[in-house]
C-alpha positions as CSV (number, residue, x, y, z in Angstrom):
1,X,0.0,0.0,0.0
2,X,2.5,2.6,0.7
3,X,4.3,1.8,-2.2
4,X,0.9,3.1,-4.4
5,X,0.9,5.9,-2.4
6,X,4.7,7.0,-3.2
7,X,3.9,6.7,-6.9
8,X,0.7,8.7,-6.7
9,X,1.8,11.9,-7.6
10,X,3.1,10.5,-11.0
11,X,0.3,8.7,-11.9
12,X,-1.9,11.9,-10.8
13,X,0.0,14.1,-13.2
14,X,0.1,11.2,-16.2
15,X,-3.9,11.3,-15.8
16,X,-3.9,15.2,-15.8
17,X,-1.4,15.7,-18.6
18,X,-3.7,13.1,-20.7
19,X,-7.1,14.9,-20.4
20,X,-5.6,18.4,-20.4
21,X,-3.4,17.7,-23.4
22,X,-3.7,14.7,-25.1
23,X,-7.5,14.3,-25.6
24,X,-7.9,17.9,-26.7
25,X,-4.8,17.8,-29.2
26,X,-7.0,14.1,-30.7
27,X,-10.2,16.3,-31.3
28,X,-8.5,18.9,-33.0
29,X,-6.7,16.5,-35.7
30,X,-10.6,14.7,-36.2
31,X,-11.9,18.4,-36.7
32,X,-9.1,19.1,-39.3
33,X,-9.3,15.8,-41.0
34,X,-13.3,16.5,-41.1
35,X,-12.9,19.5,-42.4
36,X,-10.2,18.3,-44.9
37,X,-13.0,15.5,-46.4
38,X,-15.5,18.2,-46.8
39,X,-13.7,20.7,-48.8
40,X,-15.2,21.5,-52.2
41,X,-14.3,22.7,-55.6
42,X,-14.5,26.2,-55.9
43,X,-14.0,27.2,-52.5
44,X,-12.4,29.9,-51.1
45,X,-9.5,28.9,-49.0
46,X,-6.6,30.8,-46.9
47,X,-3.5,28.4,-46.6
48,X,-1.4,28.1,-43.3
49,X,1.3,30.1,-44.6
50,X,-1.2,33.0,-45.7
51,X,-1.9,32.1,-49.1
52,X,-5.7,32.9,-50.3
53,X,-7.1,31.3,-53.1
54,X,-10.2,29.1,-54.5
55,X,-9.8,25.1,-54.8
56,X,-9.8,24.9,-58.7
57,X,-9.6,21.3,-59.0
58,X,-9.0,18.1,-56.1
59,X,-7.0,15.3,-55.6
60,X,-6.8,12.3,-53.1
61,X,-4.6,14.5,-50.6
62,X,-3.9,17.7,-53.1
63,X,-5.3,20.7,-54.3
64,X,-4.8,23.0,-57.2
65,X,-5.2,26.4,-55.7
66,X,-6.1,29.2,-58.3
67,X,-4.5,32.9,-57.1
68,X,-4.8,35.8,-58.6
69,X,-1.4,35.2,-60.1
70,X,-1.5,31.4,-61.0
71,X,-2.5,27.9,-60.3
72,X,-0.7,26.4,-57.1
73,X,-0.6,22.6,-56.3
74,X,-0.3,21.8,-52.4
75,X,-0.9,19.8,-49.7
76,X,-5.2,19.4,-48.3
77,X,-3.3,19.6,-44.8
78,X,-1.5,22.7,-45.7
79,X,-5.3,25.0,-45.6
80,X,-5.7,26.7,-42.4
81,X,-9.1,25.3,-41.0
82,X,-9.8,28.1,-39.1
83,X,-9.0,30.8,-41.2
84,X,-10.8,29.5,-44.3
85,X,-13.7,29.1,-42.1
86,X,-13.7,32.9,-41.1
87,X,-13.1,34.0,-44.4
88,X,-16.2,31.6,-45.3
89,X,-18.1,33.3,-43.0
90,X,-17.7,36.8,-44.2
91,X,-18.4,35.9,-47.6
């Protein structure tokens, strides 16, 4: 018994470290991958770095992004979730 109690502390902070960092950081990868599968041609996106654009055509895990000065190919995981959605929003 007294050895559970000298390794209570650690196993206190492994529990509070999992819910107050772990869980959350697992909900916010299933909102971007949501948001990732819903994404639509024609779409008016804002990449991570800054980038805005609209989806001009869609791959399996790329995009061509049309900007006012081109077509750009990248990533789905490179398109800021939230700042698409604000832009969205406005619009």
């Amino acid at each position: 018994m007294q050895n559970l109690v000298q390794y209570l502390p650690f196993l206190l902070m492994f529990v509070v470290i999992y819910f107050f960092m772990i869980v959350p950081q697992q909900k916010r990868i299933k909102k971007e991958k949501a948001f990732e599968s819903s994404l639509k041609v024609g779409e008016k996106i804002i990449t991570k770095s800054g980038l805005h654009g609209k989806i001009a055509e869609m791959g399996e895990t790329t995009i061509v992004v049309e900007t006012m000065s081109g077509k750009l190919k990248m990533e789905k995981s490179a398109i800021s979730m939230e700042m698409s959605a604000a832009l969205n929003k406005k619009a």
